[in-house]
Structure formats: structure tokens, C-alpha cells
C-alpha positions as CSV (number, residue, x, y, z in Angstrom):
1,X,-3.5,-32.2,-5.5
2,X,-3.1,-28.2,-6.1
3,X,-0.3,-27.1,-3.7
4,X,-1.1,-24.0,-1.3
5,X,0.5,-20.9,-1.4
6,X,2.2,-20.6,1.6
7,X,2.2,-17.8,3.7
8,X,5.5,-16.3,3.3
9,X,4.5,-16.6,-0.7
10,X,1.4,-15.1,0.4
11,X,2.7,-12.1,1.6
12,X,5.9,-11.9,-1.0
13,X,2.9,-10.4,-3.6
14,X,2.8,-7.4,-1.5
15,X,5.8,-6.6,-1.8
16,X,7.0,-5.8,-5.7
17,X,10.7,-5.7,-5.0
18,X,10.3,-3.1,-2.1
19,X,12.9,-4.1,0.9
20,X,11.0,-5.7,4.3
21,X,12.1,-4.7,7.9
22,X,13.5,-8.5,8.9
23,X,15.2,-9.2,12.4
24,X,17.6,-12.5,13.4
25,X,16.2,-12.8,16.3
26,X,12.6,-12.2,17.2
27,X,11.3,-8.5,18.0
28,X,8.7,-9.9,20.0
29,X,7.5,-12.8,22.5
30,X,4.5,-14.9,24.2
31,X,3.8,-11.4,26.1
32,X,3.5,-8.9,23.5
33,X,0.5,-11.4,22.4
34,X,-1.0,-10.7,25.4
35,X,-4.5,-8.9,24.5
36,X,-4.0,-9.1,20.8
37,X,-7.1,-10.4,18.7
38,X,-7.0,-14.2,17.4
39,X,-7.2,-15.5,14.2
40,X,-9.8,-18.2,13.8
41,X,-8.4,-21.5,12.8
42,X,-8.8,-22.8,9.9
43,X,-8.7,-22.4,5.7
44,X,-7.9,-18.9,4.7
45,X,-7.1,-17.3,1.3
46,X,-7.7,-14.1,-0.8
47,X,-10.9,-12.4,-1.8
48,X,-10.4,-14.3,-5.5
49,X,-11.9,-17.1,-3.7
50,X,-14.8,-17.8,-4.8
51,X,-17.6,-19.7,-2.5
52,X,-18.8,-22.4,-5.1
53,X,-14.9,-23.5,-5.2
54,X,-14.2,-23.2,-1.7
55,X,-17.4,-25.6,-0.8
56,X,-15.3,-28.2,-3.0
57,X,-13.1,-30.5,-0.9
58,X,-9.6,-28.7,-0.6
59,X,-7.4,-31.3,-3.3
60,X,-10.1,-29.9,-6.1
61,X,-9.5,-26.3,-5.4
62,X,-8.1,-24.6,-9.0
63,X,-8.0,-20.9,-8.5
64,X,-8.1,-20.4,-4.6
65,X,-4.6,-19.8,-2.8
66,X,-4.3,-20.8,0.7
67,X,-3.3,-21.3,3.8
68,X,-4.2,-23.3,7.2
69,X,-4.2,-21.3,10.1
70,X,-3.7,-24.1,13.3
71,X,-3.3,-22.2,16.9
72,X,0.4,-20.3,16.6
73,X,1.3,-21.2,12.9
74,X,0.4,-21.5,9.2
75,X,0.6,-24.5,7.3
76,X,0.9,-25.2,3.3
77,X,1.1,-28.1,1.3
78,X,3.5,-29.0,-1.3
79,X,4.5,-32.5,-3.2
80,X,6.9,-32.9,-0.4
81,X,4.2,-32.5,2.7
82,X,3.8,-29.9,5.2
83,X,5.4,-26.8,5.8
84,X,4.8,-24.4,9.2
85,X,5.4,-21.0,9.4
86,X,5.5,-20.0,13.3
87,X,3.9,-17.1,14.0
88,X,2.6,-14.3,16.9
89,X,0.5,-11.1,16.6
90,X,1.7,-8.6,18.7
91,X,-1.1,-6.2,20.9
92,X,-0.4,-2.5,20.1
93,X,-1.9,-0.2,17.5
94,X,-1.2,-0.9,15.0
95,X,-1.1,-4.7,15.1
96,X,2.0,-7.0,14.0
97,X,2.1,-9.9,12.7
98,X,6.0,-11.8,13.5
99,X,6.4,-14.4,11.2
100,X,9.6,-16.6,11.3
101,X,11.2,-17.3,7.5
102,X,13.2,-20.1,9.1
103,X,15.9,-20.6,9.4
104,X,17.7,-17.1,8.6
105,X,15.0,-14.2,9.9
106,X,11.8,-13.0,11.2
107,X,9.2,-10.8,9.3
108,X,7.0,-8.6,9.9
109,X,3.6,-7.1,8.6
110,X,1.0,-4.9,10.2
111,X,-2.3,-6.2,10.6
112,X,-5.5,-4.1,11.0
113,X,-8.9,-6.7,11.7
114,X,-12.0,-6.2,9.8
115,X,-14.3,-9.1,10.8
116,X,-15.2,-11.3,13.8
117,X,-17.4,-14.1,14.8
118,X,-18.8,-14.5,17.5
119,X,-16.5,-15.6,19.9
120,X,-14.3,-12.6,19.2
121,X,-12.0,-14.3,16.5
122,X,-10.7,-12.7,13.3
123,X,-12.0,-13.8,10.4
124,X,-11.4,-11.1,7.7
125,X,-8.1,-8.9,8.1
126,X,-5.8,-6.7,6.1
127,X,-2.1,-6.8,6.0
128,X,0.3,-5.0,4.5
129,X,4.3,-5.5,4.7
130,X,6.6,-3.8,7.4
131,X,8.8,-2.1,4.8
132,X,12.1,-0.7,5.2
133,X,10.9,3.1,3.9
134,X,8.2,4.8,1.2
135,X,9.3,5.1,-1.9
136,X,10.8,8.9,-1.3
137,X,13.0,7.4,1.5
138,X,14.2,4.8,-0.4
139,X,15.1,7.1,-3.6
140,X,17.5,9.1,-1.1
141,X,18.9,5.6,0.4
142,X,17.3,6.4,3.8
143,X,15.1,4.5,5.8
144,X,12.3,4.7,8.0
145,X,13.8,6.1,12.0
146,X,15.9,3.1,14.4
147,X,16.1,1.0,11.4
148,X,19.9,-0.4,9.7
149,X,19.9,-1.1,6.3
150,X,21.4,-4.1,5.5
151,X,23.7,-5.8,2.3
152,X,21.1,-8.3,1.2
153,X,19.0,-4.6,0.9
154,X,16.3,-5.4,4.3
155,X,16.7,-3.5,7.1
156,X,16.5,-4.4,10.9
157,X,15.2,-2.7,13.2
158,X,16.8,-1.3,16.8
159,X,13.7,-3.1,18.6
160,X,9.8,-3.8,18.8
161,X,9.2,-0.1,18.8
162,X,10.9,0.7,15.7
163,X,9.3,-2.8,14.3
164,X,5.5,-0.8,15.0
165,X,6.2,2.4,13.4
166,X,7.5,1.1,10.5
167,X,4.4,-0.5,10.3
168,X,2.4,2.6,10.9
169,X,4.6,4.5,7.9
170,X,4.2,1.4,5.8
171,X,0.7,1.2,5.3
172,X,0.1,1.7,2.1
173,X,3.4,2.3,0.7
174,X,4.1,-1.1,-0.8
175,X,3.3,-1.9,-4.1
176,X,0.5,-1.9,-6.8
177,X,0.8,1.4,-7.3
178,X,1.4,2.8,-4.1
179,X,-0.8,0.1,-2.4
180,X,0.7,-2.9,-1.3
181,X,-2.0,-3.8,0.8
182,X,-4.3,-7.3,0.8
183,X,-7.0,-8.8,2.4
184,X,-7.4,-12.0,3.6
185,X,-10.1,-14.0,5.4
186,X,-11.4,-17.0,6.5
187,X,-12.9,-19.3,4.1
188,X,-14.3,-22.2,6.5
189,X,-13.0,-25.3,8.8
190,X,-10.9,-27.9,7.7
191,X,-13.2,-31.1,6.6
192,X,-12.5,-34.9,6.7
193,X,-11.3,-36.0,3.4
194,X,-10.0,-32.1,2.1
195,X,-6.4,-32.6,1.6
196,X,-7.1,-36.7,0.1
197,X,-5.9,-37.1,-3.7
198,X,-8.6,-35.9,-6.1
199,X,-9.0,-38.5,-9.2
């Protein structure tokens, strides 16, 4: 079976060596969530998905990176089983994803929804890292405001306020030229027999 990609993997290709905003403990909780959009469950991966592949049972899936979206986490699959990344969008303009890279830190990226259904649920989304600063604050060994740079060259940040507008300043400001953007959606629900060896 193809292993996923999983989400902190994911959302490493955004990044091109630029330095992340990461906290020990987490910036926020349960009630931050409160009013934020959800994510539908289910199979979610990159625009290079194609739909011929993606109708395909999961195990024959070449060229498709994934994850699983299931309620408050992300799961990927490797040789060794199952991996879950907990997770919470926080309410507030912009959005933020909190991700937990167990066991040392939590992460962060800013999350702006394109697509619904129709009960309300994201299913197409863009997300971007929560970088430390642009690339002209970073040339001058500053960072973005209420945010310490640290020795392993992330930041953290003095709370959830400084956590959003980082997120506001690092739209766009990753990598790929400038753009260290991605979208992401939802490809479809999990079905009986997906994940079962492929011969």
C-alpha cells in the first residue's frame, strides 16, 4: 500500500527552509474553536489529485498525497500503522489552524476557506504557514512583533494574539517564490475496503 503524506509533511512543502512560529504549550483551546468553520471529514489531498485516481480504492492511489480528516485530528498511514496529528481551528480572522508536532511543539498555519457543502463544512481551503517574519525581517535577524526567536531558529510567540498576526503578515511570504501558499480540499468519504492491501 502507498503511504500518505502526513499532515505535518503536508504542510513542511510550504515552507522552503523559512523558520515557523511553534509554541510548547498550546496558544489556543476548545473555546477559541467556538464559531470557527469545520472541516468535513474525510480524504483530503492537493489539487494534483486527480478524480479518475481518487475514485480508485485508497491502497491503489500512485500520485495523490493524503490525509484523513476524523472529527479533531488527521490521520496518515505508514508501514508501521497509524499516525494522528491533533488538531483545532481557532475563530478569528484570519483563521488558525493549531496543530500538535508531538511530542516537543505546536504549529501553526492560517487558514482562509474557499468551499462548503451544504451543511456549512469546509471542503476546499487554503493554508499557508505561520512564519516567524518575511524575508526582509528575517535578512535583518528580526522577527515579526511579540514573537522570541529561538536556537533551533523557530520563534514563539508571547500569546494567541501574536500567533494571528503572524498569520496575517505571513500570508504569502513563504516560499515558491514569495508564495508559500497551498490548497487543499476534500476529495471524498472514506469507503469499505480503501486502506486493504492492493495485489
Amino acid at each position: 500500500m502507498r503511504k500518505s503524506l502526513t499532515v505535518l509533511a503536508l504542510a513542511a512543502l510550504l515552507l522552503g527552509g523559512c523558520s515557523m512560529v511553534t509554541s510548547p504549550e498550546p496558544m489556543f483551546t476548545a473555546a477559541d474553536a467556538v464559531g470557527a468553520p469545520a472541516l468535513r471529514d474525510g480524504l483530503w489531498g492537493g489539487e494534483d489529485c486527480r478524480p479518475s485516481e481518487v475514485r480508485k480504492a485508497v491502497g491503489r492511489w500512485k500520485a495523490c498525497d493524503w490525509v484523513l480528516k476524523r472529527g479533531d485530528e488527521w490521520l496518515s498511514l505508514d508501514e508501521t500503522g497509524w499516525a494522528a496529528t491533533p488538531f483545532l481551528v481557532a475563530a478569528g480572522a484570519p483563521l488558525v489552524a493549531q496543530l500538535r508536532d508531538k511530542p516537543q511543539a505546536y504549529l501553526y498555519y492560517g487558514l482562509e476557506p474557499l468551499a462548503r457543502d451544504a451543511d456549512g463544512r469546509v471542503t476546499r481551503a487554503r493554508i499557508w504557514p505561520v512564519l516567524c517574519a518575511d524575508k526582509a525581517l528575517e535578512a535583518r535577524g528580526e522577527t515579526f512583533a511579540d514573537l522570541t526567536l529561538g536556537e533551533d531558529g523557530n520563534c514563539t510567540p508571547a500569546g494567541p494574539d501574536a500567533v494571528r498576526a503572524a498569520a496575517r503578515s505571513s500570508r504569502g511570504a513563504g516560499a515558491e517564490g514569495g508564495d508559500g501558499d497551498q490548497v487543499v480540499g476534500w476529495l471524498r468519504d472514506v469507503r469499505p475496503g480503501d486502506f486493504a492491501d492492493q495485489r
